[in-house]
One Martini backbone bead per residue (centre of mass of N, CA, C, O) as a GRO file, in nm:
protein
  397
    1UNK     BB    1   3.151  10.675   3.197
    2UNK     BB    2   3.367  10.895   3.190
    3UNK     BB    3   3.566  11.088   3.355
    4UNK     BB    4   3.521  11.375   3.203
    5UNK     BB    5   3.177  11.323   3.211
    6UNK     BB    6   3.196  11.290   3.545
    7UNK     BB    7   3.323  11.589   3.584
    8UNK     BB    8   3.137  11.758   3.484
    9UNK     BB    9   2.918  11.717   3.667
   10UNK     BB   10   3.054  11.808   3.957
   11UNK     BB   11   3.037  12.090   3.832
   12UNK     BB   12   2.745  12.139   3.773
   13UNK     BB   13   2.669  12.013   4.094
   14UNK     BB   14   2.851  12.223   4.300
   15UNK     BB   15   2.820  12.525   4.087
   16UNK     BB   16   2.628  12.561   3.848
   17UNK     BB   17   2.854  12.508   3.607
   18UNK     BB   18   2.949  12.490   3.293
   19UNK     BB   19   3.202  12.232   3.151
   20UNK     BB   20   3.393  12.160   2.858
   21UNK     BB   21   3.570  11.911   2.743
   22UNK     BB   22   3.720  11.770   2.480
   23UNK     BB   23   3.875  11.496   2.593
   24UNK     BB   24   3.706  11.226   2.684
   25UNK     BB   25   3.966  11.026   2.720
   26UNK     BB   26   4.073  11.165   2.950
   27UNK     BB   27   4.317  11.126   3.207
   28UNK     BB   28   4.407  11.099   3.567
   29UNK     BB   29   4.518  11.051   3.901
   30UNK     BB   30   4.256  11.202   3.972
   31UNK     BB   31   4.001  11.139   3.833
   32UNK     BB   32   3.954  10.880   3.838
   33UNK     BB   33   3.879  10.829   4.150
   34UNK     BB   34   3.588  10.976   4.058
   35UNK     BB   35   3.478  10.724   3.930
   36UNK     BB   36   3.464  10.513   4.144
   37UNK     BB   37   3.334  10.203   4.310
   38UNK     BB   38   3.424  10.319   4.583
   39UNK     BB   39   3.533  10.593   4.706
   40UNK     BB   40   3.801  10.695   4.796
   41UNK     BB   41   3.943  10.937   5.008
   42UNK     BB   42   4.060  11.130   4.801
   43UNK     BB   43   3.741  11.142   4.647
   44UNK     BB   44   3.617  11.268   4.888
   45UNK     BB   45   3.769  11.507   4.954
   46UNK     BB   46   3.757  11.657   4.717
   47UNK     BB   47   3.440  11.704   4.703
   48UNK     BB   48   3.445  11.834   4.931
   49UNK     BB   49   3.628  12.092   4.878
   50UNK     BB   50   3.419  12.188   4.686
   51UNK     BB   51   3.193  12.260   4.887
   52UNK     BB   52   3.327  12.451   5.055
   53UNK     BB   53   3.406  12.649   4.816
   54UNK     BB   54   3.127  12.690   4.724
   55UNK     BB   55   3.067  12.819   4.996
   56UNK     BB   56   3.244  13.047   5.073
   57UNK     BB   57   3.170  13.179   4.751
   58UNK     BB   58   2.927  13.242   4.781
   59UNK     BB   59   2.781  13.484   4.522
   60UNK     BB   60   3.094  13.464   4.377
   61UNK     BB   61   3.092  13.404   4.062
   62UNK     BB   62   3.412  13.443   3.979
   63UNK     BB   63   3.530  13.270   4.160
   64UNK     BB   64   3.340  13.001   4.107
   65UNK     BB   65   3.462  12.998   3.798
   66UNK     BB   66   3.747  12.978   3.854
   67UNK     BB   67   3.730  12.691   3.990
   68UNK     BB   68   3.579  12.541   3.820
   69UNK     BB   69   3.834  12.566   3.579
   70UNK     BB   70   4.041  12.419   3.792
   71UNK     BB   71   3.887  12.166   3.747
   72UNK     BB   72   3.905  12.165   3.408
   73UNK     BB   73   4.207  12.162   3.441
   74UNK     BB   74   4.239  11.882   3.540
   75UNK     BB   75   4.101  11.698   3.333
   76UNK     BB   76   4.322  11.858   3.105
   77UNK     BB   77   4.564  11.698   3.227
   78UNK     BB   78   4.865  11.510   3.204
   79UNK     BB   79   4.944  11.339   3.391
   80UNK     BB   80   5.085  11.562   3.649
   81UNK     BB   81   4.967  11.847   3.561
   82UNK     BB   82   4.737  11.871   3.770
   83UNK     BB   83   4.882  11.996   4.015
   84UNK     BB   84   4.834  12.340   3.957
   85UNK     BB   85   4.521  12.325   3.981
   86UNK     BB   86   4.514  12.182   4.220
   87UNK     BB   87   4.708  12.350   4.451
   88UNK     BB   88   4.475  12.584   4.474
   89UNK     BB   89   4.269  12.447   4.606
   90UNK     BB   90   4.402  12.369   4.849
   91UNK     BB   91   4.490  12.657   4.977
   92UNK     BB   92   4.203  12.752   4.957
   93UNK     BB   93   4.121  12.562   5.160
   94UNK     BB   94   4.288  12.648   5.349
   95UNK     BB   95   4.285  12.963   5.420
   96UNK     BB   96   3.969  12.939   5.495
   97UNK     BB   97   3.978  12.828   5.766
   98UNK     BB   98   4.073  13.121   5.851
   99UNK     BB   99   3.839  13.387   5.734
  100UNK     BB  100   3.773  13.522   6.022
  101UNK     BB  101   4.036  13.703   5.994
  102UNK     BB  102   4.036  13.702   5.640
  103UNK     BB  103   4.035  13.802   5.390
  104UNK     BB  104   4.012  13.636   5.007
  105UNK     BB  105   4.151  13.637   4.715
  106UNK     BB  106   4.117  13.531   4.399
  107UNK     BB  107   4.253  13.624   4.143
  108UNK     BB  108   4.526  13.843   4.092
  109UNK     BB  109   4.548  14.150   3.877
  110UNK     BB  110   4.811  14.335   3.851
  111UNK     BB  111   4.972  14.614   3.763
  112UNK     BB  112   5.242  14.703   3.708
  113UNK     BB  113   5.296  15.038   3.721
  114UNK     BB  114   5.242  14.980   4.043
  115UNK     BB  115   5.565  14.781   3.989
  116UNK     BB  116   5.836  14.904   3.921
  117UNK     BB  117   6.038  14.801   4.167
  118UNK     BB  118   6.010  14.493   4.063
  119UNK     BB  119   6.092  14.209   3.921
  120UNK     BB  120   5.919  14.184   3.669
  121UNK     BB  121   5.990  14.502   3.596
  122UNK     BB  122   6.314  14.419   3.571
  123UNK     BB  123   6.246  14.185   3.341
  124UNK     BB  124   6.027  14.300   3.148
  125UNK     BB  125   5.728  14.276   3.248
  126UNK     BB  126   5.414  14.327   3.085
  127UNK     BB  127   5.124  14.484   3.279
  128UNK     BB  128   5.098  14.191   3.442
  129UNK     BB  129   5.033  14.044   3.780
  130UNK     BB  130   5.002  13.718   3.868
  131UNK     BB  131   4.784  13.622   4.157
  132UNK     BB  132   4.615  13.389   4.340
  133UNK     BB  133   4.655  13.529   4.640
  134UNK     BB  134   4.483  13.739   4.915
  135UNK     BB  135   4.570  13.840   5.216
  136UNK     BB  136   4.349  14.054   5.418
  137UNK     BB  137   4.456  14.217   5.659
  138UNK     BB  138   4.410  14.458   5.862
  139UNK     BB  139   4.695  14.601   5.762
  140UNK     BB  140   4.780  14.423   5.528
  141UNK     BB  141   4.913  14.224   5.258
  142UNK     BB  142   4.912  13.898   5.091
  143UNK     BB  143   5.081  13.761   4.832
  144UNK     BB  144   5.022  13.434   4.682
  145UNK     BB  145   5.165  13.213   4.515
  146UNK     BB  146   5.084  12.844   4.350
  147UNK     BB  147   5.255  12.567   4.412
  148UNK     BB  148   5.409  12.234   4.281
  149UNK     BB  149   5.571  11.968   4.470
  150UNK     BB  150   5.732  11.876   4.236
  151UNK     BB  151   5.949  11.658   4.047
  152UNK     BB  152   6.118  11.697   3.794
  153UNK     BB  153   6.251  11.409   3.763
  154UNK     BB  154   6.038  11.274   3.812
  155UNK     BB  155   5.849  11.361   3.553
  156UNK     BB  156   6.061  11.280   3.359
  157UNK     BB  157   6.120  10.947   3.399
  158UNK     BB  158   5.853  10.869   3.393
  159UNK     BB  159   5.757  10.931   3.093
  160UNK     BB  160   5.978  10.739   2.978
  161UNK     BB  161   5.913  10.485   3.139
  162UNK     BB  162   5.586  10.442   3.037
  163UNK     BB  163   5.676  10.406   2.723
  164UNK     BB  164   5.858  10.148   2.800
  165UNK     BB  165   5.646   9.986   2.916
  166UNK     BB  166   5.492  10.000   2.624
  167UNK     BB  167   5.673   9.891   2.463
  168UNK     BB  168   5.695   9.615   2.574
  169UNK     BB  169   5.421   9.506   2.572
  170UNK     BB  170   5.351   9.561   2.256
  171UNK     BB  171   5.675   9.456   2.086
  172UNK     BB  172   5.743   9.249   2.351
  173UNK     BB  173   5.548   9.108   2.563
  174UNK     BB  174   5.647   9.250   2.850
  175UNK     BB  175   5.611   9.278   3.176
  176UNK     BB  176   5.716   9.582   3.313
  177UNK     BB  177   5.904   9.734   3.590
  178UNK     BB  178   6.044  10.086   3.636
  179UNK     BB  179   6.316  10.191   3.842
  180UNK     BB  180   6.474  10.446   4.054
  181UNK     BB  181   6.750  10.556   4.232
  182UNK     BB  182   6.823  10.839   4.426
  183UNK     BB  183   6.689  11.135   4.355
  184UNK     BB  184   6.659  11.334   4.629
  185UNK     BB  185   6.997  11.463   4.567
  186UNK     BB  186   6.937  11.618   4.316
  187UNK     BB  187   7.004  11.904   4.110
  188UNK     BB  188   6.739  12.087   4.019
  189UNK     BB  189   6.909  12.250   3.820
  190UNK     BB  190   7.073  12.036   3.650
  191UNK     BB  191   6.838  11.898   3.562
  192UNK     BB  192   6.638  12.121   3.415
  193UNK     BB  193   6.867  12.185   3.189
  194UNK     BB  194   6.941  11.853   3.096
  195UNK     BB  195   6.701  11.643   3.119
  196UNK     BB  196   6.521  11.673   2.909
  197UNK     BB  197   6.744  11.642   2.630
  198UNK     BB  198   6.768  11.313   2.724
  199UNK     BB  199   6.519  11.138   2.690
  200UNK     BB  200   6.564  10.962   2.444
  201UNK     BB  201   6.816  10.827   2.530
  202UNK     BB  202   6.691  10.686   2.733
  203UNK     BB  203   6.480  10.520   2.609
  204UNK     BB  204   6.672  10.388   2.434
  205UNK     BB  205   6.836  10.222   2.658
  206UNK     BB  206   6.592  10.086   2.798
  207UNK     BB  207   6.474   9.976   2.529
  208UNK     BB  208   6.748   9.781   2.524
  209UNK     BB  209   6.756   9.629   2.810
  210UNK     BB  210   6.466   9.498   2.779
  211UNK     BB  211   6.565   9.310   2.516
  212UNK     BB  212   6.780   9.162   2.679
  213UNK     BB  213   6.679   9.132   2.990
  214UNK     BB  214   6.758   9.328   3.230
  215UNK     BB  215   6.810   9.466   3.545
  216UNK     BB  216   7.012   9.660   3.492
  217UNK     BB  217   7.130  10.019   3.480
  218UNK     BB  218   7.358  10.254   3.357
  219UNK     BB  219   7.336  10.625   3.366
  220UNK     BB  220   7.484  10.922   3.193
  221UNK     BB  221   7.486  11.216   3.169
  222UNK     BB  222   7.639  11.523   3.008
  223UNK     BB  223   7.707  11.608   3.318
  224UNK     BB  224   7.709  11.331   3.490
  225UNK     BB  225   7.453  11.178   3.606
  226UNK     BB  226   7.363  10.925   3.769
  227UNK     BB  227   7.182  10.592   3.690
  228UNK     BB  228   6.971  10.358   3.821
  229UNK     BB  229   6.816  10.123   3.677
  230UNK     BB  230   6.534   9.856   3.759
  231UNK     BB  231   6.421   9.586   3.608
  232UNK     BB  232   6.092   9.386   3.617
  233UNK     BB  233   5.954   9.073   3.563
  234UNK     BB  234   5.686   9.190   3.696
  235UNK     BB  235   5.493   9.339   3.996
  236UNK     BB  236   5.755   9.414   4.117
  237UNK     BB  237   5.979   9.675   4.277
  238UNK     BB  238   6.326   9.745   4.405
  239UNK     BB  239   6.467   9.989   4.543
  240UNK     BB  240   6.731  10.272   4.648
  241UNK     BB  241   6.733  10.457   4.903
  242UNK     BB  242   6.829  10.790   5.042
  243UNK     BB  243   6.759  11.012   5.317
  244UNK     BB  244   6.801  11.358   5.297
  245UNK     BB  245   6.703  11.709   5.409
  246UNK     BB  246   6.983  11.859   5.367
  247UNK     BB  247   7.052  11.722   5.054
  248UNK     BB  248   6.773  11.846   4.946
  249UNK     BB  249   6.814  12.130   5.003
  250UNK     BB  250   7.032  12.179   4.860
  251UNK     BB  251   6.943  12.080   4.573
  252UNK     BB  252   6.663  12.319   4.583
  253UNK     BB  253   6.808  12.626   4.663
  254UNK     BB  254   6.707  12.727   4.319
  255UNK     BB  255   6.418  12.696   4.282
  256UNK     BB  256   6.271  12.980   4.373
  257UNK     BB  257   6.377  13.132   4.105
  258UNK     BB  258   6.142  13.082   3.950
  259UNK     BB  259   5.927  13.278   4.109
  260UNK     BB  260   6.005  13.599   4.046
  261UNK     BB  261   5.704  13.692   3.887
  262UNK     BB  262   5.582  13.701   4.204
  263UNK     BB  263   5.741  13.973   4.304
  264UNK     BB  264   5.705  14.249   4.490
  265UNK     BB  265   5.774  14.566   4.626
  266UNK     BB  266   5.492  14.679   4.816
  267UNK     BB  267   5.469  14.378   4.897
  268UNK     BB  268   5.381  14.086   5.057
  269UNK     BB  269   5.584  13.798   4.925
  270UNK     BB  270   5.473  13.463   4.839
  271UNK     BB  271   5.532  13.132   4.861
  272UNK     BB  272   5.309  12.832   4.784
  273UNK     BB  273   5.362  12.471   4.884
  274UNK     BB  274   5.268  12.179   4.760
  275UNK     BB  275   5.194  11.804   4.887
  276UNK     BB  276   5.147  11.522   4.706
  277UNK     BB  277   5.171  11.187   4.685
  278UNK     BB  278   5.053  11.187   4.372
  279UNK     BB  279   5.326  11.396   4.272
  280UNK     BB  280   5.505  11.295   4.503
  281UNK     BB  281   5.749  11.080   4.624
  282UNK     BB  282   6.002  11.227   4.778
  283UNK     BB  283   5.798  11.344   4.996
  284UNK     BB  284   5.798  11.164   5.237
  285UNK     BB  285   5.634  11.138   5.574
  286UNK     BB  286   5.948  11.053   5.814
  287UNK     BB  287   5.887  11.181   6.091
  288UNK     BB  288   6.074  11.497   6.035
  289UNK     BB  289   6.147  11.485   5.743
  290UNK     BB  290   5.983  11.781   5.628
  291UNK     BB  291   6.071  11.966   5.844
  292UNK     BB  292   6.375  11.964   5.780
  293UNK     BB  293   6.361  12.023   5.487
  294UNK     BB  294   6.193  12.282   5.485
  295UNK     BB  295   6.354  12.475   5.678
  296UNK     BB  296   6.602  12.402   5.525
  297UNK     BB  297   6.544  12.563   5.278
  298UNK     BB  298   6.448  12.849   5.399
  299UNK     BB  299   6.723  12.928   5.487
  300UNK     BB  300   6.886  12.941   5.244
  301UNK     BB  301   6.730  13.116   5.052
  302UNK     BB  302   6.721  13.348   5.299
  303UNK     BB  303   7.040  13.341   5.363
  304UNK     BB  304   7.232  13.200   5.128
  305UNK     BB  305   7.100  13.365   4.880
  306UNK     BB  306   7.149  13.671   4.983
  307UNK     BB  307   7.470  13.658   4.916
  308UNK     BB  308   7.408  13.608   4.620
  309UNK     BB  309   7.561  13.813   4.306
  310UNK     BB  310   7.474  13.664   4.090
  311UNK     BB  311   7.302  13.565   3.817
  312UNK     BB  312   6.972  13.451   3.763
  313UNK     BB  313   7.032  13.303   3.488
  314UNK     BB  314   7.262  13.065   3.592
  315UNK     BB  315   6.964  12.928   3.720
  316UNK     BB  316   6.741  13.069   3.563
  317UNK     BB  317   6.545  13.145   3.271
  318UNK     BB  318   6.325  13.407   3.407
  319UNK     BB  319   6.607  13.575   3.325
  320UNK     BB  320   6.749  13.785   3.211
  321UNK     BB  321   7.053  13.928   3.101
  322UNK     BB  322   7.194  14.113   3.409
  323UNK     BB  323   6.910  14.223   3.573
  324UNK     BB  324   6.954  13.990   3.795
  325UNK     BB  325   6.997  13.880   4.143
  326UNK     BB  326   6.983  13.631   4.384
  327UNK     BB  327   6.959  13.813   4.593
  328UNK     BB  328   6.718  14.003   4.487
  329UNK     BB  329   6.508  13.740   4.540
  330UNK     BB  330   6.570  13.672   4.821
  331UNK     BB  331   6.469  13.949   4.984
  332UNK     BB  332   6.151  13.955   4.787
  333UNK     BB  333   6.105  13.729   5.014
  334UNK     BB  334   5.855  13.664   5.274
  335UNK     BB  335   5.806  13.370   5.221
  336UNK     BB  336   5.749  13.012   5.281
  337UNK     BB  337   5.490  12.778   5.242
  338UNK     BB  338   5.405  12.431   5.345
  339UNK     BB  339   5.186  12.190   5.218
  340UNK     BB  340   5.017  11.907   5.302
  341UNK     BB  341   4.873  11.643   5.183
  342UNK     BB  342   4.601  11.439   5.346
  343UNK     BB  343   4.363  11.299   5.117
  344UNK     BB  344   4.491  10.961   5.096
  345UNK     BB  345   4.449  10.922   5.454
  346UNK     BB  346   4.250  11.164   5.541
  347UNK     BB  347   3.907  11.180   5.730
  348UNK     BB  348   3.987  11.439   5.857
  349UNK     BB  349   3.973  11.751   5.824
  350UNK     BB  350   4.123  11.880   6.021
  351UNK     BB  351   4.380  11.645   5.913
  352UNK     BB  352   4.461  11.732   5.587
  353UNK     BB  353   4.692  11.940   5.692
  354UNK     BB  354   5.020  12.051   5.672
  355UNK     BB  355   5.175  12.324   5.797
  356UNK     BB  356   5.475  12.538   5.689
  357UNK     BB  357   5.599  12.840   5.838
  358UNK     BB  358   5.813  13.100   5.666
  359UNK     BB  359   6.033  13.381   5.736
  360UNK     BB  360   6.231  13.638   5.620
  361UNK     BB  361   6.482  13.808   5.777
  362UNK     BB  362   6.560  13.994   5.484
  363UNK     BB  363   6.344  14.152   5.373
  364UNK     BB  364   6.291  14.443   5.212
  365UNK     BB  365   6.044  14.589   5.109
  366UNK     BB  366   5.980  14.542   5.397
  367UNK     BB  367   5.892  14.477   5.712
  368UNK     BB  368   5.945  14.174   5.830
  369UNK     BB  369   5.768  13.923   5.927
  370UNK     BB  370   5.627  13.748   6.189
  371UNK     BB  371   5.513  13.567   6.438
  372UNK     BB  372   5.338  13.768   6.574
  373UNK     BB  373   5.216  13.898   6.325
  374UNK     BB  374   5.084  13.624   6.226
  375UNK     BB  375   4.975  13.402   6.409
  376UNK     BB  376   4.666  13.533   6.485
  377UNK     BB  377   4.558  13.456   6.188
  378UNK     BB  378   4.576  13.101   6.306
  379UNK     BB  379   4.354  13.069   6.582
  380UNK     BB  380   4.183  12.790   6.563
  381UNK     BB  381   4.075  12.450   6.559
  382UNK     BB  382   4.314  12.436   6.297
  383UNK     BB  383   4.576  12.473   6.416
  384UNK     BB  384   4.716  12.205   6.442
  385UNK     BB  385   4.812  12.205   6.110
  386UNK     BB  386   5.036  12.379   6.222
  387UNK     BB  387   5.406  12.259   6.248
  388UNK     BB  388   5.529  12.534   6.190
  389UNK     BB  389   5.690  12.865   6.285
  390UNK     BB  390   5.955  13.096   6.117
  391UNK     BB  391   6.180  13.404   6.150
  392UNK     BB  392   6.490  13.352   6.187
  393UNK     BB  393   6.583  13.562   6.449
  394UNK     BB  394   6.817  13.317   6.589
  395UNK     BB  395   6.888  13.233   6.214
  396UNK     BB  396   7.088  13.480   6.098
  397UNK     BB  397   7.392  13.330   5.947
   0.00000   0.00000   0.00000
């Protein structure tokens, strides 16, 4: 039975709602462990998530469709791809953990008409606002779209890799495994911008300098950025890492500008960030580092970008020219929370997540949220999975 049929299975078997996959030979770091046996902790936990996932919406037909279809879309995602369809699955089912305190609905689409001055109706988008989540709250309505915490330049050079090793094996008969120092603290602006139209580049000269029998390679790309490459003609191989969260914040701090077109003018608006080691292998959680990047993130956002009066097109492709400004962006985010996924390693559910809630104290559409307003509806027996909250209402400067 191939990994896709399967997965077919599992989405028949969990939700009795069938799907079907076009490319039965496709796979991915995701479903493979559900084919395998003994089945290990990640895809234990997954399963158990669906399973919970299939409780929680038991009744409406129509949520248990959307969540089948993105185990449908993981299935059909190569490489990385997985990221943004497992990631939602992931939220959903932290946020549901806490459902006794809130309504919770899955896929809402807003129509723009009721959201004249929102960013995306300011940016030319028309008809409708797509957001994947909203927790409806006593008093408020919180609507969050969620995205996986992937390193742009991690699968930009991942794919590159995998050719060139591919490429030596097929054409060159040699097993290499390459690796490269010091991502974490590249400008993840300048990554996006540049490094994607120089893969071929990269490959053409990865794949002569395994021709050579190379161990090492420097490469400049034409922003500038140096990249070394180390090449092991074995089954082993060690980079040079070097890791801060506060120059990793520093290069991430123009993330955010990607998804203005999820945030609304009169509601509040979040964003939530996935984060799995099998799809970021940057952020892996030693000591409180992770702790330390989200939060120095997160204030940066709300409080450095809150400054700046530039053109958000000058950061980010989402915007026309001249119609946003970077502060217009970051005032109009009411929060972003950062949930660390730990179903690689973690055998209690109650220890699946560690999530860290940040709000901004800057945020202008409504009166900003606090820690007192929000954490009451996240206090029950999972509470402890929630390791940081802040509404940097003594750090906004």
């Amino acid at each position: 039975m191939t990994d896709i049929e399967n997965l077919e299975q599992i989405i028949s078997r969990t939700f009795g709602i069938q799907k079907s996959i076009r490319n039965k030979a496709n796979t991915n770091s995701c479903i493979s462990p559900l084919n395998r046996r003994p089945p290990n902790l990640f895809a234990k936990n997954f399963l158990a998530r669906l399973e919970r996932l299939n409780q929680k919406f038991k009744g409406d037909f129509s949520a248990l469709n959307d969540i089948a279809e993105r185990v449908k879309n993981i299935g059909e995602a190569k490489n990385s791809g997985w990221a943004g369809p497992y990631s939602e699955l992931v939220a959903l089912d932290f946020y549901s953990q806490f459902s006794e305190f809130f309504n919770l609905s899955y896929i809402n689409q807003l129509p723009i008409k009721n959201h004249p001055k929102s960013i995306p109706a300011r940016n030319g988008q028309k008809e409708v606002i797509d957001i994947d989540l909203c927790l409806h709250l006593r008093h408020d309505l919180i609507f969050t779209d969620v995205k996986s915490f992937n390193c742009i330049h991690q699968n930009i050079l991942d794919e590159v890799i995998e050719a060139v090793e591919e490429y030596s094996l097929i054409t060159l008969s040699k097993s290499v495994m390459i690796g490269v120092d010091n991502l974490s603290s590249l400008d993840y602006t300048e990554v996006k911008q540049n490094l994607g139209y120089e893969k071929r580049k990269i490959y053409r000269a990865l794949a002569a300098a395994v021709s050579k029998n190379q161990r090492l390679l420097m490469y400049q790309s034409q922003s500038g950025i140096i990249f070394t490459f180390r090449i092991e003609y074995s089954d082993t191989i060690s980079t040079v890492r070097e890791y801060s969260p506060f120059a990793m914040a520093e290069a991430y701090k123009y993330k955010f500008l990607d998804y203005g077109s999820k945030l609304l003018d009169n509601e509040y608006s979040v964003i939530t960030m996935v984060r799995n080691p099998y799809f970021n292998e940057e952020t892996v959680d030693f000591g409180d580092f992770n702790n330390m990047f989200y939060r120095s993130l997160a204030r940066r956002t709300f409080i450095e970008l809150n400054r700046m009066k530039d053109d958000a097109a000058l950061y980010s492709s989402s915007y026309a020219q001249g119609r946003i400004r970077v502060r217009d962006v970051a005032k109009n985010l009411a929060g972003i929370i950062f949930i660390d996924d730990e179903s690689p390693v973690k055998s209690d559910e109650n220890k699946l997540y560690s999530a860290y809630f940040y709000l901004n104290p800057n945020y202008a559409a409504k009166k900003p949220l606090t820690i007192r307003k929000l954490e009451k509806y996240f206090r029950n027996e999972r509470e402890s999975q929630i390791k940081d909250f802040d509404d940097f209402k003594w750090d906004n400067y």
